[in-house]
TIGU-933576 format. One line per field, with one value per residue (C-alpha): y, z negated, x negated. Coordinates in Angstrom, 3 decimals. Example, Ala and Ser with C-alpha at 12.3 -4.5 7.8 and 13.67 -1.06 7.14 Angstrom:
REM residues 2
py [-4.500:-1.060]
pz [-7.800:-7.140]
px [-12.300:-13.670]
***
This chain:
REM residues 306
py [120.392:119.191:115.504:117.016:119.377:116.308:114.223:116.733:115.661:113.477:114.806:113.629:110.460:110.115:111.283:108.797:105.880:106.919:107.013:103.656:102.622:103.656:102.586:98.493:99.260:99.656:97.018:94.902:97.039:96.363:92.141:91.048:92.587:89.705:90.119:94.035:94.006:91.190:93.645:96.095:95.046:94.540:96.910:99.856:98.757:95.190:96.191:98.332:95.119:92.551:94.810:95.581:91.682:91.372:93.970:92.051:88.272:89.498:90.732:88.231:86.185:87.877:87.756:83.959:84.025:86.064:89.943:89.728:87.690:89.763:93.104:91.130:89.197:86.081:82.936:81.963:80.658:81.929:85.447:85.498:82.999:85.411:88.215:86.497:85.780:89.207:90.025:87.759:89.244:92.534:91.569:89.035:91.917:94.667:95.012:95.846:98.421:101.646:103.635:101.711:104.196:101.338:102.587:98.620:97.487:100.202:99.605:95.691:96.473:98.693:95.804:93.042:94.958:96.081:92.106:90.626:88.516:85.071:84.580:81.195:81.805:83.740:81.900:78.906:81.456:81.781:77.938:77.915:80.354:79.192:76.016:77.352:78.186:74.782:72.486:71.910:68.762:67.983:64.786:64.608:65.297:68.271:69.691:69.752:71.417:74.136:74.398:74.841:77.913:79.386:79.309:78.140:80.253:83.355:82.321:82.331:86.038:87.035:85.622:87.961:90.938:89.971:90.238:91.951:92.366:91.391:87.585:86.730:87.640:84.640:81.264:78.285:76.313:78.928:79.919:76.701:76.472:79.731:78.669:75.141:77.322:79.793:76.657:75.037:78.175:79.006:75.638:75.671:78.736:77.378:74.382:76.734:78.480:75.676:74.022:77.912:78.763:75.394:76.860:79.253:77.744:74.506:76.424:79.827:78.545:74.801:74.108:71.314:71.600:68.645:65.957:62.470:63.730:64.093:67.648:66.078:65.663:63.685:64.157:62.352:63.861:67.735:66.004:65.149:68.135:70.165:67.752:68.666:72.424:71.328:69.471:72.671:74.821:73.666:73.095:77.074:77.774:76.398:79.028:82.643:82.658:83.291:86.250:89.724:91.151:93.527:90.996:88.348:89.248:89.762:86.627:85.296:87.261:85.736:81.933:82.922:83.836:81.103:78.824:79.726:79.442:76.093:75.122:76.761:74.632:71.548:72.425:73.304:70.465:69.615:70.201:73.391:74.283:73.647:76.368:79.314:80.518:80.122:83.769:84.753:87.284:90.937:91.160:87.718:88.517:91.672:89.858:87.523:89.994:91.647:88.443:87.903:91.415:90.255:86.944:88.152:89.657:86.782:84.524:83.264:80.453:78.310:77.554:79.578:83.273:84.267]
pz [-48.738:-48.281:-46.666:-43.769:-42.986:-43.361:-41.030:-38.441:-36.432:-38.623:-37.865:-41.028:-40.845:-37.154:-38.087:-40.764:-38.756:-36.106:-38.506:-39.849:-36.673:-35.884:-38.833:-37.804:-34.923:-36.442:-38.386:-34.864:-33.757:-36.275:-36.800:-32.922:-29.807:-27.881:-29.190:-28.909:-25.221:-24.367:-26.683:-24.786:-22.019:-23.503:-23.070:-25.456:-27.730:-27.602:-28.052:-31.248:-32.322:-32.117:-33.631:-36.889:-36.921:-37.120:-39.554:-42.060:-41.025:-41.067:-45.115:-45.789:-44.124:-46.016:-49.297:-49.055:-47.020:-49.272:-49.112:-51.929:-53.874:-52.986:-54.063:-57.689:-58.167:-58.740:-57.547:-59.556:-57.653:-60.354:-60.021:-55.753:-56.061:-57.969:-54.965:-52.709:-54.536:-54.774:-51.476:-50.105:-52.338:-50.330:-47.025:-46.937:-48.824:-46.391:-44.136:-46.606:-47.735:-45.488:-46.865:-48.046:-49.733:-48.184:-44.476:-42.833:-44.755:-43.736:-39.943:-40.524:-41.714:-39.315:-36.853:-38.903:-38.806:-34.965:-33.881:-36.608:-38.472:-39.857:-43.486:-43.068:-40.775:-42.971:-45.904:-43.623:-43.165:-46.355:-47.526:-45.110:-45.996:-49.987:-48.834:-48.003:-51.783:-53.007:-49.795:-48.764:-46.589:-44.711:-43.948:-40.849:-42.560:-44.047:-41.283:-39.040:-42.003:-41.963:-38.221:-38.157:-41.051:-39.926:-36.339:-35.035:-36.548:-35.427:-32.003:-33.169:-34.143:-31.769:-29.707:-31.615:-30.684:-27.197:-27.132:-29.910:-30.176:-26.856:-27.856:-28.377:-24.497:-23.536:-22.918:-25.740:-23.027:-21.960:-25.724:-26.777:-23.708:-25.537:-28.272:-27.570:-25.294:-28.035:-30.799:-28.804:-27.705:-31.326:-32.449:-29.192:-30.339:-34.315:-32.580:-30.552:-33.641:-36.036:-33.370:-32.810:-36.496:-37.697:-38.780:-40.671:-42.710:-43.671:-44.257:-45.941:-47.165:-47.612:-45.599:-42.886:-40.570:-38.998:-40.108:-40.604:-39.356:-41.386:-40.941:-39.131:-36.040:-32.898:-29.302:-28.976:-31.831:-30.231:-26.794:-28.354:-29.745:-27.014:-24.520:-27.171:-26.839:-23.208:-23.199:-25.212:-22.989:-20.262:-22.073:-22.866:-19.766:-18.864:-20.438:-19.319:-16.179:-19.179:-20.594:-19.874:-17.781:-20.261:-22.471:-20.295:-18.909:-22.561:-23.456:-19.985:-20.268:-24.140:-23.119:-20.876:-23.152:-25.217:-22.395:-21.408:-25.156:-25.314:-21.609:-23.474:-26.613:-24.262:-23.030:-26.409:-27.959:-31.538:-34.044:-31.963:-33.237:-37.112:-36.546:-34.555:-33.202:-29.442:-28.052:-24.481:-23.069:-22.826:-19.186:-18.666:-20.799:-18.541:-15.820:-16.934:-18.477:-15.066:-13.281:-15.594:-14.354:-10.874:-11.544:-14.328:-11.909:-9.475:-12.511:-12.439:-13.988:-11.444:-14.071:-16.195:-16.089:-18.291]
px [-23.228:-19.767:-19.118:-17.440:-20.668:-23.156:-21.080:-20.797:-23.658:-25.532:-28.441:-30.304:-28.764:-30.307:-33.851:-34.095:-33.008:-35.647:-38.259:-37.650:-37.471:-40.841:-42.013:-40.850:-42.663:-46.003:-45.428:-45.358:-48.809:-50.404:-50.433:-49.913:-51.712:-49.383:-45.900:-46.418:-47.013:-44.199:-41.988:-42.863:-41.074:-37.558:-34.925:-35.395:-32.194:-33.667:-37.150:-35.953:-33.867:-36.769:-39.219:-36.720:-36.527:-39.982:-41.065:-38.977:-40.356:-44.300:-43.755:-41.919:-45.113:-47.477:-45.729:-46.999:-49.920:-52.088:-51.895:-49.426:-51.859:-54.897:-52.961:-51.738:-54.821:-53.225:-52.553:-49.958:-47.270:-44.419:-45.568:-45.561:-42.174:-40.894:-41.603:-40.278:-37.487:-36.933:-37.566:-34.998:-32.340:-32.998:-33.125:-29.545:-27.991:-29.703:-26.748:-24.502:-26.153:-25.836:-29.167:-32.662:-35.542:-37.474:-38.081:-38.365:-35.303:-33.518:-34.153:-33.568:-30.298:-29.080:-29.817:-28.906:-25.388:-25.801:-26.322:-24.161:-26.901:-25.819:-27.426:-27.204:-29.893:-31.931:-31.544:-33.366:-36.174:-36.685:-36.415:-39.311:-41.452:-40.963:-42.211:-45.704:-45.978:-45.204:-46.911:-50.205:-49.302:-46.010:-44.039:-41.918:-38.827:-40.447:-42.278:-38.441:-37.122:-39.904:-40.021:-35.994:-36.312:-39.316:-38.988:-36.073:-33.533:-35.976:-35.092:-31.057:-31.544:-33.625:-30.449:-28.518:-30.268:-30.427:-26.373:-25.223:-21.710:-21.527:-22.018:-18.095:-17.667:-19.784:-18.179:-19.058:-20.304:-23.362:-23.944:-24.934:-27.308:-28.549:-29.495:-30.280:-33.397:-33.419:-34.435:-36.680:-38.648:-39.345:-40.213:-42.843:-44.022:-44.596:-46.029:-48.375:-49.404:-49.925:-52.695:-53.950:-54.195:-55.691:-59.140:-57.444:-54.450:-56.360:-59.986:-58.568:-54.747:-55.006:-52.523:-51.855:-48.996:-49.395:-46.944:-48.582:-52.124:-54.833:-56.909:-59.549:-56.783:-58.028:-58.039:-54.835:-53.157:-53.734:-52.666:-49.131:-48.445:-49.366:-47.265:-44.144:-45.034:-45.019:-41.044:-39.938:-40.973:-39.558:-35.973:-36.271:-36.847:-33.824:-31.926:-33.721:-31.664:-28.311:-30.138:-29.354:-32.194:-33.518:-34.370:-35.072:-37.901:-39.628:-38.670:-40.161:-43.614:-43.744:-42.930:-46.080:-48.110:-47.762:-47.819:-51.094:-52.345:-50.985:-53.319:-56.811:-55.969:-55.150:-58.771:-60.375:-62.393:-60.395:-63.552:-63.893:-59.944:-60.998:-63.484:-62.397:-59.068:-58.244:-56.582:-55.497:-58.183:-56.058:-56.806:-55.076:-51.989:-51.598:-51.637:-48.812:-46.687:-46.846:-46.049:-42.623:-41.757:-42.056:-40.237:-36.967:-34.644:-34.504:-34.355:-30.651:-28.661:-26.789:-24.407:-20.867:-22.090:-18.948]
***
């Protein structure tokens, strides 16, 4: 087949993208009943965008939080490093790339080149997520550093795919309102799932999150950290009246979510936290996904609109 026949309507070209597509968004089915149904929501571009994003982020999760050890047998932290590694090497070179045999790199790139993907901000992901091979405990200094890589700059891209190429048509002024929401929703949402996941990452991973607190955290401890999750919150919310409607009101119906997660842990005992995880009842999430409906298109920003 000549060049000019296989680029007369792309048609294989198109199939392939929509079957990676798909296949991101299983990825998303599969590991969270939440972010599936606030996805859900999003305009279909966005909703492909965020979903491509997070195919990548939940292998790269699992590469260090077990499934890659399980399927090697081995702990050894050179051998999964080593993955990783790897794995990294693929996805900040993905968008220059224009055809993957792997079916979720292939979608990530064609987003990562749709939404113009910084790699400084995935190379912070990464730093992050090599730091749950070598920590067990985290100082301050630490913990900001893993909260900026593996959190924060999810909310910059995410940003990204909100806008896309659209992005250099809004003023300075309201994009750094952007992402100043954008940071602080991500690091409320880390926050969210370090208190959430507690059992779990200190009783199955070894891990801590929780800079300068021992495991056995107090009442007082969980109180501050849900009063951050709180002050983040809030600051995001700041910034949902600059989004375009079809992805505000996903981001809206997620901040939700998570806002009501962070009220049941405010209400969960702590030695109940270190033994089972705290989740929003479906019927309840439903509820608030429908409410962010309601409330996203009289959700404005009295400030610059340019």
């Amino acid at each position: 087949m000549s060049r000019q026949e296989n680029t007369l309507d792309r048609v294989f070209l198109r199939r392939y993208n929509a079957m990676a597509d798909r296949a991101a968004a299983q990825v998303v089915k599969s590991y969270s009943t939440s972010f599936g149904l606030s996805t859900a929501v999003l305009a279909p571009d966005v909703r492909r965008d965020i979903r491509n994003l997070y195919a990548v982020v939940r292998i790269a999760d699992e590469i260090v939080d077990g499934a890659a050890a399980q399927a090697l047998d081995t702990d050894e932290v050179s051998v999964i490093g080593k993955l990783l590694d790897d794995y990294e090497a693929a996805v900040r070179g993905a968008a220059g790339v224009y055809f993957h045999t792997d079916p979720i790199l292939h979608a990530f790139a064609q987003t990562a080149r749709r939404c113009e993907f910084e790699d400084d901000h995935l190379a912070a992901f990464f730093d992050s997520m090599r730091q749950d091979l070598h920590r067990t405990r985290f100082s301050a200094e630490n913990l900001q550093r893993y909260i900026y890589g593996s959190a924060e700059v999810i909310g910059l891209l995410c940003l990204a795919c909100f806008f896309g190429p659209e992005r250099h048509q809004v003023s300075a002024a309201k994009w750094a309102r952007l992402e100043r929401g954008a940071r602080n929703l991500g690091s409320a949402f880390q926050k969210v799932n370090f208190l959430r996941d507690l059992a779990e990452d200190y009783g199955e991973l070894g891990r801590t999150y929780l800079a300068g607190e021992e495991i056995h955290l107090d009442e007082a401890g969980k109180l501050r950290i849900v009063a951050e999750v709180d002050a983040e919150l809030d600051i995001a919310r700041g910034s949902f009246g600059d989004l375009p409607l079809g992805a505000r009101t996903g981001v809206m119906a997620t901040a939700a979510l998570f806002g009501e997660l962070n009220e049941r842990i405010r209400r969960t005992p702590v030695e109940q936290l270190l033994r089972e995880r705290v989740s929003v009842p479906t019927g309840r999430k439903r509820f608030l996904i429908a409410k962010a409906i309601a409330q996203a298109p009289r959700t404005t920003s009295g400030k610059d609109k340019s």
